[in-house]
Residue frames as a rotation matrix with the C-alpha (Angstrom) as fourth column:
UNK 1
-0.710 0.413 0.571 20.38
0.624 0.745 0.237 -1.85
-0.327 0.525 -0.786 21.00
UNK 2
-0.849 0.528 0.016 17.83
-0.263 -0.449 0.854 -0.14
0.458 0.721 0.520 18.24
UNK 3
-0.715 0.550 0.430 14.56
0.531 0.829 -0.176 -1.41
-0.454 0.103 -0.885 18.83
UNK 4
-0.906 0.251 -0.342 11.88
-0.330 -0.923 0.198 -0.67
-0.266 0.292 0.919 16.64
UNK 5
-0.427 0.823 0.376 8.49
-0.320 0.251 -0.914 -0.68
-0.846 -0.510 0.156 16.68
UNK 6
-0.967 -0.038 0.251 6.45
0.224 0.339 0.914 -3.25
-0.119 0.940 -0.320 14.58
UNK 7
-0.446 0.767 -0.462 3.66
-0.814 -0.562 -0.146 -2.13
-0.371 0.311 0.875 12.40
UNK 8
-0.583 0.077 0.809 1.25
0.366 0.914 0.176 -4.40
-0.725 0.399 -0.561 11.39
UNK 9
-0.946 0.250 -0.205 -1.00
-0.247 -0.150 0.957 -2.09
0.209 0.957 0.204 9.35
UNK 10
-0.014 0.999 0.032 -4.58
-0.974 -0.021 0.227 -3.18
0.227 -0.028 0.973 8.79
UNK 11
-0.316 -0.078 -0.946 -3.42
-0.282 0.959 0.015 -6.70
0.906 0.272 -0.325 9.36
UNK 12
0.792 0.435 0.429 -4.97
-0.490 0.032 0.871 -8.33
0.366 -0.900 0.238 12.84
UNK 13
-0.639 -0.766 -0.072 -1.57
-0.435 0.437 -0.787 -9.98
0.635 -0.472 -0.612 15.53
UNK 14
0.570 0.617 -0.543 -2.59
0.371 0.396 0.840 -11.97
0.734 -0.680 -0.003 17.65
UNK 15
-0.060 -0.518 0.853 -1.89
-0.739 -0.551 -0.387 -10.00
0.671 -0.654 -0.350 21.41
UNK 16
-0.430 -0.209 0.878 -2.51
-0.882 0.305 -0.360 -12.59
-0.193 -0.929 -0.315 23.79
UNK 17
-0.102 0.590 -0.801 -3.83
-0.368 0.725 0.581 -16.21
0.924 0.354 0.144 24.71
UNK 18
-0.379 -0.083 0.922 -4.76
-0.803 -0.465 -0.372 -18.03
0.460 -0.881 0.110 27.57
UNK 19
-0.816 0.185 0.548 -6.63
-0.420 0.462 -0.781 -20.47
-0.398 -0.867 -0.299 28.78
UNK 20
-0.377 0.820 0.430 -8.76
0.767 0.537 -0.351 -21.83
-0.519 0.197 -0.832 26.58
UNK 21
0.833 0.554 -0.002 -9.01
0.410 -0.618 -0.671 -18.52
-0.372 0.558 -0.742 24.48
UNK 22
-0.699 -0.714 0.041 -6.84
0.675 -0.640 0.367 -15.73
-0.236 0.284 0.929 22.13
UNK 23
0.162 0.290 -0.943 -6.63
0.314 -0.921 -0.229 -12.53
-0.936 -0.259 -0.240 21.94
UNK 24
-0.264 -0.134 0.955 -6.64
0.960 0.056 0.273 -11.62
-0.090 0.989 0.114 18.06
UNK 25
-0.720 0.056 0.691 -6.71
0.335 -0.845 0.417 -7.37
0.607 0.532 0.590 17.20
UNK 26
-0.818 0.259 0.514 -8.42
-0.545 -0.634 -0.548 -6.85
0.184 -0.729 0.660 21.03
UNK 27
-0.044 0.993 0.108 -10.70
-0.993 -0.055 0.100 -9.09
0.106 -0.103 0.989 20.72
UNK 28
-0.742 -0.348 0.574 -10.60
-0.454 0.890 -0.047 -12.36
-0.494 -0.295 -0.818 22.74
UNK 29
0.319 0.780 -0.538 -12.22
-0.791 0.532 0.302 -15.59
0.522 0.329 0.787 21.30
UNK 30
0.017 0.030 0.999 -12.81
-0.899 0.438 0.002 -18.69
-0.438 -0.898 0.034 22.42
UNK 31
0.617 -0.293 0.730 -11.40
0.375 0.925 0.053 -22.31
-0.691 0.241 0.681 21.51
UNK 32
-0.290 -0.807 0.515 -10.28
0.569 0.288 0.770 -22.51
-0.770 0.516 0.376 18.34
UNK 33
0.526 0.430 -0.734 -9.49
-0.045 -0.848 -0.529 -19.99
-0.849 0.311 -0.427 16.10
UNK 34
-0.102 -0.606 0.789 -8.03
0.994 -0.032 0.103 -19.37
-0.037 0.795 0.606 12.32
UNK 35
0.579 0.134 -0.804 -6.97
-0.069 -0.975 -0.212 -16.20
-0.812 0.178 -0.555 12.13
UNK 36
0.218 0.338 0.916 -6.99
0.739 0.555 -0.381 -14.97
-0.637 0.760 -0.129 8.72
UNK 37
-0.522 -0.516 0.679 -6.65
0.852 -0.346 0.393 -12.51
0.032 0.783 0.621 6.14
UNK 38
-0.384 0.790 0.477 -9.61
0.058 -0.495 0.867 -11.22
0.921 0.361 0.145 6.64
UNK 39
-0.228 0.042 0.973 -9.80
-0.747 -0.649 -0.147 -11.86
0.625 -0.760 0.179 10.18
UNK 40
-0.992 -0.062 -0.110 -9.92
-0.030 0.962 -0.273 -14.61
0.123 -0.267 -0.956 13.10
UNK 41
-0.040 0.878 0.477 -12.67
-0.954 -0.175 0.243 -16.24
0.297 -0.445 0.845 13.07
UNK 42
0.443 0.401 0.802 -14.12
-0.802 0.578 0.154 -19.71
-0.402 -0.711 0.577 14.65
UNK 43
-0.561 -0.476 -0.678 -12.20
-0.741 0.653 0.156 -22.85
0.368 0.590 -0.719 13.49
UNK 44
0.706 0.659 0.260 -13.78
-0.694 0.571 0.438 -26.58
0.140 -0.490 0.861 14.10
UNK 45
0.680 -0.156 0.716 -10.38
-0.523 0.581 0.623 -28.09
-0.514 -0.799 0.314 14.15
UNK 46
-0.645 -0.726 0.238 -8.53
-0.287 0.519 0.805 -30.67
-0.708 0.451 -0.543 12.24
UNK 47
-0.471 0.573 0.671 -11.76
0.524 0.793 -0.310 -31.47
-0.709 0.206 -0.674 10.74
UNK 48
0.694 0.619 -0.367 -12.51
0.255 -0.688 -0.679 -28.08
-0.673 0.378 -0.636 9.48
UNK 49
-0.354 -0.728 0.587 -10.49
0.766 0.134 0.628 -27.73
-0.536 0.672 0.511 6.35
UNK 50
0.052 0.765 0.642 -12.96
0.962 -0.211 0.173 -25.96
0.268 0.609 -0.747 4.42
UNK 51
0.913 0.250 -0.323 -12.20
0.306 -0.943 0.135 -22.49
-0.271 -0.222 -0.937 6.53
UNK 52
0.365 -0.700 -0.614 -8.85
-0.092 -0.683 0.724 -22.57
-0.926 -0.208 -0.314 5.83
UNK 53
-0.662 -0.445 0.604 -9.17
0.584 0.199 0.787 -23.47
-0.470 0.873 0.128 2.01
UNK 54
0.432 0.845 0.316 -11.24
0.859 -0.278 -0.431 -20.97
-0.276 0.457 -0.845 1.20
UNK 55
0.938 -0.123 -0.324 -8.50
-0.151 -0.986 -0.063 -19.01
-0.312 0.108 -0.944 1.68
UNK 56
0.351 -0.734 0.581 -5.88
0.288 0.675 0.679 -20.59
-0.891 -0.071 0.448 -0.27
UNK 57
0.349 -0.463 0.815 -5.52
0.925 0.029 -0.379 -18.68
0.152 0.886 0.439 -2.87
UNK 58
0.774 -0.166 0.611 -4.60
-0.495 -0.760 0.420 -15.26
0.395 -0.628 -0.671 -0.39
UNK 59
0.797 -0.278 0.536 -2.09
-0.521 0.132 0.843 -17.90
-0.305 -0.952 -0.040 1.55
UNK 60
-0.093 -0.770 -0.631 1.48
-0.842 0.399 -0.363 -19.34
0.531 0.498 -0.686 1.26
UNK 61
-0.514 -0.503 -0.695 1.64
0.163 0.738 -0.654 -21.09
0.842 -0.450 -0.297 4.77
UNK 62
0.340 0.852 0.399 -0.55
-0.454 -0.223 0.863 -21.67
0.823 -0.475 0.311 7.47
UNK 63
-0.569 -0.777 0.271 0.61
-0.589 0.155 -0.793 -21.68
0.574 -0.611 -0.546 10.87
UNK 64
0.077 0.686 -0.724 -0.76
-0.119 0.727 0.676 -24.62
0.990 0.034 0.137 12.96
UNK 65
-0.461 -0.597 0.656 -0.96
-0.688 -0.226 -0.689 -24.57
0.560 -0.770 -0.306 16.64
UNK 66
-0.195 0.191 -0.962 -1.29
-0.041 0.978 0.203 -27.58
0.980 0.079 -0.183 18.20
UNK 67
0.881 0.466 -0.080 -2.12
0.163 -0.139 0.977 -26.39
0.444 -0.874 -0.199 21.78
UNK 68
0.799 -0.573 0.183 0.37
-0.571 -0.629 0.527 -26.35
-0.187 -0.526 -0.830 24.70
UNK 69
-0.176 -0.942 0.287 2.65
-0.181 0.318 0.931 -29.25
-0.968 0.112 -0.226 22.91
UNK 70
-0.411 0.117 -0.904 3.37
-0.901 -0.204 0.383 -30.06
-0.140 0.972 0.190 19.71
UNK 71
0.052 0.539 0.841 1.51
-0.149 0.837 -0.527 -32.69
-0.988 -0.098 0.123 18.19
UNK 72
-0.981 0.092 0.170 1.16
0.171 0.012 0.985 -34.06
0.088 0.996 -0.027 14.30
UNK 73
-0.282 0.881 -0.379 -1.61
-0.880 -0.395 -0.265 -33.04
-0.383 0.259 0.887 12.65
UNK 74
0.502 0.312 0.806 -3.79
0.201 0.865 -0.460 -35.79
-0.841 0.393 0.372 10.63
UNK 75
-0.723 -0.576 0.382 -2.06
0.360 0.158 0.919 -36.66
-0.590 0.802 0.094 7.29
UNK 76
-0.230 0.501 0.834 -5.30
0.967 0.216 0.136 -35.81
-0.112 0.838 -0.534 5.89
UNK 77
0.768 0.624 0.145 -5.62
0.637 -0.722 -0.269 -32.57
-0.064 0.299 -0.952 6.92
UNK 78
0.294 -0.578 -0.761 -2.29
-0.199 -0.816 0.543 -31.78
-0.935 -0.008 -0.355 5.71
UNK 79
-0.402 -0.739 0.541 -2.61
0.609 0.225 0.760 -33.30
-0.684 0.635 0.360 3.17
UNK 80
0.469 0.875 -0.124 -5.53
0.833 -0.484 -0.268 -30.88
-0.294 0.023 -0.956 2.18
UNK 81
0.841 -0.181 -0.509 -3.82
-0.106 -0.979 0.174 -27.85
-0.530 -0.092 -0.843 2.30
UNK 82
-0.450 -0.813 -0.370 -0.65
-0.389 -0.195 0.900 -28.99
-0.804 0.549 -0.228 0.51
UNK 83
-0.529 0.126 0.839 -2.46
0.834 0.261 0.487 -30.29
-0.158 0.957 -0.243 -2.39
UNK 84
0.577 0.808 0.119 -4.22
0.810 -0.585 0.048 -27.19
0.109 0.068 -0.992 -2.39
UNK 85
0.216 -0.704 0.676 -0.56
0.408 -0.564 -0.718 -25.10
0.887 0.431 0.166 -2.63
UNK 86
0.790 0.218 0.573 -0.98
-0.442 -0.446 0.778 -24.35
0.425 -0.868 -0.256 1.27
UNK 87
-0.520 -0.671 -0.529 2.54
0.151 0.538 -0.830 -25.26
0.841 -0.511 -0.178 3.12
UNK 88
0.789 0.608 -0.092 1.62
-0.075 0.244 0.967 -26.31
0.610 -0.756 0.238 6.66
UNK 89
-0.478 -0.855 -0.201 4.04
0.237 0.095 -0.967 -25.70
0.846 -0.510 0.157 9.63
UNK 90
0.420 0.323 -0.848 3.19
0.451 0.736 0.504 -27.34
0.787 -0.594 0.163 12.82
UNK 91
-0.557 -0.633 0.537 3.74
-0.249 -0.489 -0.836 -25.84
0.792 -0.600 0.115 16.42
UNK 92
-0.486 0.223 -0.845 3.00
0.828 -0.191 -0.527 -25.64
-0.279 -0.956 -0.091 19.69
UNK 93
0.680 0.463 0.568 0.11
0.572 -0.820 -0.016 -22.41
0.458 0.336 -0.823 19.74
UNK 94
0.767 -0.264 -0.585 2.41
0.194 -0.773 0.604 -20.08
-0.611 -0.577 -0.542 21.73
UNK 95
-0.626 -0.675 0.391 5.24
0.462 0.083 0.883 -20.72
-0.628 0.734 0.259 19.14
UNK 96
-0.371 0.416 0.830 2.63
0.928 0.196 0.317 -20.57
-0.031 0.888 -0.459 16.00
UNK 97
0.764 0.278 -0.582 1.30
0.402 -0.911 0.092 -17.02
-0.505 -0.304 -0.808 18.09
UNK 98
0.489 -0.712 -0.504 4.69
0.101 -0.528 0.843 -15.85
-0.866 -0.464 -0.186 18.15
UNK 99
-0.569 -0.470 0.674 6.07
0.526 0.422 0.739 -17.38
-0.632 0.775 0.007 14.28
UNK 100
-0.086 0.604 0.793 2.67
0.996 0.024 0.090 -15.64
0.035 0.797 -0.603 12.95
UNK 101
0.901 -0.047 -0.431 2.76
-0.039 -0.999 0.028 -11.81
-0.431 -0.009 -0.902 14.21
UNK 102
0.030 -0.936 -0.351 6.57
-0.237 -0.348 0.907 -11.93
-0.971 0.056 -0.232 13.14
UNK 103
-0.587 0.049 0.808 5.91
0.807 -0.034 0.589 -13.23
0.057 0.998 -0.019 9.45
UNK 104
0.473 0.832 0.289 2.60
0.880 -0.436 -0.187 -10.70
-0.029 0.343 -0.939 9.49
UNK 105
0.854 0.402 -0.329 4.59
0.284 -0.892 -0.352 -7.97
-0.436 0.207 -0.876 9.99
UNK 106
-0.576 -0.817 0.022 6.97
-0.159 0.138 0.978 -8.73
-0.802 0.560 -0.209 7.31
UNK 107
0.013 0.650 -0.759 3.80
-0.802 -0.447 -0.396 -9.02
-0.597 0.614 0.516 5.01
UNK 108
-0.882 -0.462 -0.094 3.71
-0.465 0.821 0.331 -12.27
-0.076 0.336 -0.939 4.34
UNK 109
-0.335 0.858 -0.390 1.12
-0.835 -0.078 0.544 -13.99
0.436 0.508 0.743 3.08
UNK 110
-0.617 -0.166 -0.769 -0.37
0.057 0.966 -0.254 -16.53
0.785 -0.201 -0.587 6.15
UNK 111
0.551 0.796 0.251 -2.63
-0.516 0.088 0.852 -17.73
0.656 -0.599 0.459 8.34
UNK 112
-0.821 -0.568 -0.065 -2.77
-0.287 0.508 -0.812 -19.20
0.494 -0.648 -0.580 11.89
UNK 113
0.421 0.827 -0.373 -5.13
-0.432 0.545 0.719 -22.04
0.798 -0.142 0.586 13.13
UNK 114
-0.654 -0.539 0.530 -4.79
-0.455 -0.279 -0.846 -22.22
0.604 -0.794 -0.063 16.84
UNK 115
0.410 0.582 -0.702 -5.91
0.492 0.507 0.708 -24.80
0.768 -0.635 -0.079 19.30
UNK 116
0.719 -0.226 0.657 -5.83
-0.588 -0.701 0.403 -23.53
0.369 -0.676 -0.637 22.97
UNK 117
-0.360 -0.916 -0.176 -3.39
-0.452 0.336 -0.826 -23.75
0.816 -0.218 -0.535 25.20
């Protein structure tokens, strides 16, 4: 078997998560995070729309992590982002970790809003 090693470039992977935190480009945060184009910063939730449309015009699809199971999201705050051209795909955060370093380093254009686990 090949394996080969992924660049991400200046983009930021999340490396780890844990307990109540992630590890985003070495640098752990706490709760909830959107990590971004520009980097992860602080998220307020389902309620906080407003960080991740600011970056909707940088974003195809925004990975949602819904903690350690999946859950729906509110209808409203998907519907937010898809009327705003933003697809929304729903996970579990360890999935949504794992679904977002593998699109980033294919250079895809996306975010990931991560409740803990």
């Amino acid at each position: 078997m090949k394996l080969t090693e992924v660049a991400f470039g200046a983009s930021r992977p999340v490396d780890g998560y844990g307990p109540g935190f992630f590890r985003v480009a070495g640098v752990a945060h706490q709760g909830p995070v959107a990590v971004l184009p520009g980097g992860a910063v602080v998220w307020g939730g389902y309620d906080d729309t407003a960080t991740l449309l600011a970056h909707a015009a940088t974003l195809d699809v925004v990975f949602i992590g819904t903690g350690a199971e999946i859950a729906q999201v509110p209808a409203a705050f998907r519907a937010a982002l898809e009327n705003a051209g933003v697809g929304v795909e729903v996970m579990n955060s360890p999935a949504a970790c794992r679904t977002y370093n593998v699109c980033l380093s294919e250079g895809r254009r996306i975010a990931a809003a991560l409740l803990p686990v």
